[in-house]
C-alpha positions in Angstrom: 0.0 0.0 0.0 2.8 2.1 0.0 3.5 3.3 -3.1 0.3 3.0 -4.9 -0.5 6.7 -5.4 2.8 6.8 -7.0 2.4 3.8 -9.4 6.3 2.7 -7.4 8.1 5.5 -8.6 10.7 6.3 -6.4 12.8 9.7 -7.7 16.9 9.0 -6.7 19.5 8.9 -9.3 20.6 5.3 -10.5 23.7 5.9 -8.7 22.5 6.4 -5.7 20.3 3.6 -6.0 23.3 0.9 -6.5 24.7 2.4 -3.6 22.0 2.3 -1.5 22.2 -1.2 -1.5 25.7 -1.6 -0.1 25.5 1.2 1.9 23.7 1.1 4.7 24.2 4.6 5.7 23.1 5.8 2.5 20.0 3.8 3.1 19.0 5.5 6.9 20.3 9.0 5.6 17.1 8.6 3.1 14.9 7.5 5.1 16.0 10.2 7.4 15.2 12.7 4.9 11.6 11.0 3.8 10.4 11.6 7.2 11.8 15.1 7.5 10.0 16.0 4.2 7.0 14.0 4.4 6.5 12.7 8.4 7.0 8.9 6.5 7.7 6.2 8.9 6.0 3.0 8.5 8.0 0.9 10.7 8.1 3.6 13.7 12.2 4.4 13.6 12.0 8.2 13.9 8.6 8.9 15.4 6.7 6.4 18.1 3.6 7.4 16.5 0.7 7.3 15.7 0.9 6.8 12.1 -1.7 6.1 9.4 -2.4 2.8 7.5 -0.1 3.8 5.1 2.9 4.9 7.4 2.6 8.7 7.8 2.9 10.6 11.0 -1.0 11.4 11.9 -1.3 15.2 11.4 1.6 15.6 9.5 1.7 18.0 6.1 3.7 16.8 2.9 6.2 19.3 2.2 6.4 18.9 -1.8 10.0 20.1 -3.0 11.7 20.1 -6.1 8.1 20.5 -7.9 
């Protein structure tokens, strides 16, 4: 159910996508960053909750960048 809305488009450079695999770092740092911009966190790492069905911070805005 996550990425319906988007059809499972997910917007990161190929680069950074064959990094993000052997790079665990890479991998928090971007989650890190999509709850920052959007309050996403379906497995509960960076907020205790609550969260939607779909993994968003309850009350939260999406801030839309790089429109």
């Amino acid at each position: 159910m996550h990425f319906t809305q988007s059809a499972g488009l997910v917007g990161m450079t190929s680069e950074i996508h064959k990094r993000r695999h052997s790079d665990s770092r890479l991998s928090w740092l971007l989650r890190g960053v999509t709850f920052l911009k959007f309050g996403y966190d379906p497995a509960n790492v960076f907020s205790p909750g609550p969260h939607n069905e779909l993994g968003f911070v309850t009350g939260r805005s999406c801030e839309v960048f790089w429109p």
